[in-house]
C-alpha positions as CSV (number, residue, x, y, z in Angstrom):
1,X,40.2,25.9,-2.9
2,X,42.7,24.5,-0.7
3,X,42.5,20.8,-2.1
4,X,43.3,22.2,-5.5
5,X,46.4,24.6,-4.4
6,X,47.5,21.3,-3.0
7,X,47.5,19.2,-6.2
8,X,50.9,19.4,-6.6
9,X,51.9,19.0,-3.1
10,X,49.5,16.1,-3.3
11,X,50.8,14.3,-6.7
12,X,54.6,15.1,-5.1
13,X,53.9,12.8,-2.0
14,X,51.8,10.1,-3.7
15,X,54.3,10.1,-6.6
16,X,57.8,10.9,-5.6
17,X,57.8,11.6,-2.0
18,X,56.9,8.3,-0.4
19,X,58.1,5.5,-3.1
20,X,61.8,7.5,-2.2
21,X,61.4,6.8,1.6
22,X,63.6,3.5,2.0
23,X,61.3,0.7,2.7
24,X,58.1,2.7,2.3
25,X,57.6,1.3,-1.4
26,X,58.2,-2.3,-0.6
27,X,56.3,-2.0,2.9
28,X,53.1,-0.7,0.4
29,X,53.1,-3.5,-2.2
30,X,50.0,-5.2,-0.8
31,X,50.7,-3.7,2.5
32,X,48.5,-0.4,4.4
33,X,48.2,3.1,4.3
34,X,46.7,5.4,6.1
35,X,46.1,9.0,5.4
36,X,45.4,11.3,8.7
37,X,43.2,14.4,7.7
38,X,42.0,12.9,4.3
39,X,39.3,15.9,3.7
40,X,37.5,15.4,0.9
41,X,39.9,12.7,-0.7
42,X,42.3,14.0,-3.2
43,X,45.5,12.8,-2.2
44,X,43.6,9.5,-0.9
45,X,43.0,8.5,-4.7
46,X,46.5,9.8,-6.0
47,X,47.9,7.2,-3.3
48,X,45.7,4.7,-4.3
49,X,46.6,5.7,-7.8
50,X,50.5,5.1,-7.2
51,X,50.6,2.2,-5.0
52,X,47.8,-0.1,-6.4
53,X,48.9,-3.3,-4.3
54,X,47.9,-1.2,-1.1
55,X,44.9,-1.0,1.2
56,X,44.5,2.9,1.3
57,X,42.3,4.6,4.6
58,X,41.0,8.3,4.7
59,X,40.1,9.0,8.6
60,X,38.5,12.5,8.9
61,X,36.8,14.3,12.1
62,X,34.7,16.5,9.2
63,X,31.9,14.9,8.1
64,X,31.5,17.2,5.0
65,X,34.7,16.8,3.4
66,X,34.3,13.0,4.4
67,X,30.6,12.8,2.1
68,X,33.3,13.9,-1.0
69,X,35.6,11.5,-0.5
70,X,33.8,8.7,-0.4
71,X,32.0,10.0,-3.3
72,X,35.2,10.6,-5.5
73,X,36.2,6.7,-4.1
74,X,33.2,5.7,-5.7
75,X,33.6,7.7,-8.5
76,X,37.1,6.5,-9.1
77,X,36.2,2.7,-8.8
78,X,38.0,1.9,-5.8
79,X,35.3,1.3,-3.5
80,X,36.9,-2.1,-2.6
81,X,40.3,-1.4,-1.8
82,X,39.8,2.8,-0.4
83,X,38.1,3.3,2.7
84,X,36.9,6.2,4.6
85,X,36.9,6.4,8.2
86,X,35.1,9.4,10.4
87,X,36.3,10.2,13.9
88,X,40.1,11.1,15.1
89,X,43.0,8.7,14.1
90,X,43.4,7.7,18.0
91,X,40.1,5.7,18.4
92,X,39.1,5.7,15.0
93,X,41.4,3.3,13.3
94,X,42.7,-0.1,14.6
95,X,45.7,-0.2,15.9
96,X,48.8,-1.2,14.8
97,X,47.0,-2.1,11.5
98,X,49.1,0.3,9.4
99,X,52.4,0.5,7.5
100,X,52.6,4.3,6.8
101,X,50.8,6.6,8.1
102,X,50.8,10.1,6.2
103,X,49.7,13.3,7.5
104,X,50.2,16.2,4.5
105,X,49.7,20.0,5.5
106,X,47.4,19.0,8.2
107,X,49.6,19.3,11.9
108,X,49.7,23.2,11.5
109,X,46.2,23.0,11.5
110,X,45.7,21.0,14.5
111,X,45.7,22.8,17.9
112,X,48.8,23.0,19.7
113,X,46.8,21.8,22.8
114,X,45.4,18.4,20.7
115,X,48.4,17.7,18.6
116,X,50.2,15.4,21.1
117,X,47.2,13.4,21.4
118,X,47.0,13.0,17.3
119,X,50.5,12.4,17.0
120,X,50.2,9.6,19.6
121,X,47.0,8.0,17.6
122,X,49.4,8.2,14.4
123,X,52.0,5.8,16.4
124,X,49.6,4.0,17.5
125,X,47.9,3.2,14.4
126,X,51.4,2.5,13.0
127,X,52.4,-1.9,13.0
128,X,55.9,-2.3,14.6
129,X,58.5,-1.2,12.0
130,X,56.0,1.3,10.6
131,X,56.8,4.2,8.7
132,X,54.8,8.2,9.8
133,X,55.6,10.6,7.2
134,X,54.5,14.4,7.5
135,X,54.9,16.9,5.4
136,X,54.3,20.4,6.5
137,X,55.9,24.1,7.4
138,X,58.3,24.7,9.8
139,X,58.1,28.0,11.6
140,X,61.5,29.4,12.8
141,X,62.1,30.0,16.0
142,X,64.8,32.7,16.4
143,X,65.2,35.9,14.6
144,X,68.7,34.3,12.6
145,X,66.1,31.1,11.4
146,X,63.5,33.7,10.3
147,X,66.3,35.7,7.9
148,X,67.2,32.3,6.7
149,X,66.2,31.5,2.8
150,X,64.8,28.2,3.9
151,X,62.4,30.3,6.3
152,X,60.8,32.9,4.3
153,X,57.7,30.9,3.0
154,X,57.0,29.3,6.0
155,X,57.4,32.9,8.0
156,X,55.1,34.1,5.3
157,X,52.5,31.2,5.9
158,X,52.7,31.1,9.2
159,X,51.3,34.8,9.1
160,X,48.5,34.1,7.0
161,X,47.8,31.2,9.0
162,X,47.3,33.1,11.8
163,X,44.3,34.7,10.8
164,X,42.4,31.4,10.9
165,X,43.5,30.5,13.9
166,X,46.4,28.3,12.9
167,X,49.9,28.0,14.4
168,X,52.8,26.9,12.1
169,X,54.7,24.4,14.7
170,X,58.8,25.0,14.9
171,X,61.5,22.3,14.5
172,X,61.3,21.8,18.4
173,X,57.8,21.1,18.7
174,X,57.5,18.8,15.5
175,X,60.6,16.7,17.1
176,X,58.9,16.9,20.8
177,X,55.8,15.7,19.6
178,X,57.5,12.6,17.9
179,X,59.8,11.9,20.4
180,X,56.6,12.2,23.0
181,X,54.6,9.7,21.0
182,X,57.3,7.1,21.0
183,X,59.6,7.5,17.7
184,X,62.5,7.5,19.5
185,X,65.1,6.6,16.6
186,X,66.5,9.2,13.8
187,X,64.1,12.0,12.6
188,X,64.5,12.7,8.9
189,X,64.1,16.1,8.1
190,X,64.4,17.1,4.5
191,X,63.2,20.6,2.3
192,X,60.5,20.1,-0.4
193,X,60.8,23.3,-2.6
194,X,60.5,26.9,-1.0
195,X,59.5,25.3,2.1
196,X,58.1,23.0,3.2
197,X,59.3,20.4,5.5
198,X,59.4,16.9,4.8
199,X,59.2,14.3,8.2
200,X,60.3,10.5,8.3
201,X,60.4,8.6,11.4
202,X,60.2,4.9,12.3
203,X,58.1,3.5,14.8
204,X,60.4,0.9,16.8
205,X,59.9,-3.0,15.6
């Protein structure tokens, strides 16, 4: 259910989204990609799908949602150039091995207490010069941000998220945990629709 609400969140990024990121197309033709929180593969094959000179990896800690995805790789016919990966991105992956990592409506559902530590395995999986891009909610943080136009889906989401445990992360905890793992130049922050937040950042060369 949620991999299908997602579809056109999913065909956004893999379509739009990241060949508009300067250097992000160029970095991909016959360069790496890694998707952090790949579930059962859907927007794993739409990247695959729009940059077909990349290497494209799926690293997962569910082992459920990891079973479809390789199954839809090998479905698709990309077995040789899609792989997918279980265990988290901090151990999991090589490092430095990639040239954008992507992490799509997965940080909110990481918990606040792990998310520096994921964060940190993102930059690290990242080569020098790498790109992380994240898209996700942003929760406000004051009552003026929550009567704010931009705010009202995510305050809305962040309230349904809550009942599964889920915290919506504000602008000063999605900037923290960059800055903490090492991204220490400009933090692109751009809306995508009614609101969700879109995240570029450059891991230093």
């Amino acid at each position: 259910v949620i991999a299908s609400s997602l579809a056109g969140v999913n065909l956004l990024v893999a379509r739009k989204i990241l060949p508009g990121v300067p250097g992000v197309a160029a970095a991909l033709d016959g360069g790496s990609l890694l998707e952090v929180g790949c579930g059962a593969g859907v927007l794993l094959l739409q990247l695959a799908k729009a940059f077909p000179q990349a290497r494209v990896t799926g690293v997962d800690i569910d082992p459920t949602g990891l079973a479809q995805a390789r199954q839809a790789v090998a479905t698709a016919g990309f077995d040789g150039r899609v792989s997918v990966v279980e265990g988290d991105v901090g151990t999991a992956v090589p490092a430095g091995a990639f040239d954008v990592v992507v992490m799509v409506e997965v940080l909110h559902e990481i918990a606040p207490d792990i998310r520096p530590a994921v964060v940190r395995g993102c930059a690290r999986a990242l080569c020098a010069g790498g790109w992380l891009v994240i898209v996700d909610e942003t929760y406000p943080a004051t009552l003026a941000e929550a009567r704010m136009p931009e705010f009202r889906f995510p305050l809305q989401t962040g309230l349904e998220e809550l009942m599964w445990g889920n915290v919506v992360p504000t602008r000063e905890e999605q900037e923290r945990l960059l800055r903490d793992a090492g991204f220490g130049g400009a933090i692109d922050r751009s809306l995508i629709g009614e609101g969700f937040t879109l995240l570029t950042v450059r891991k230093p060369a």
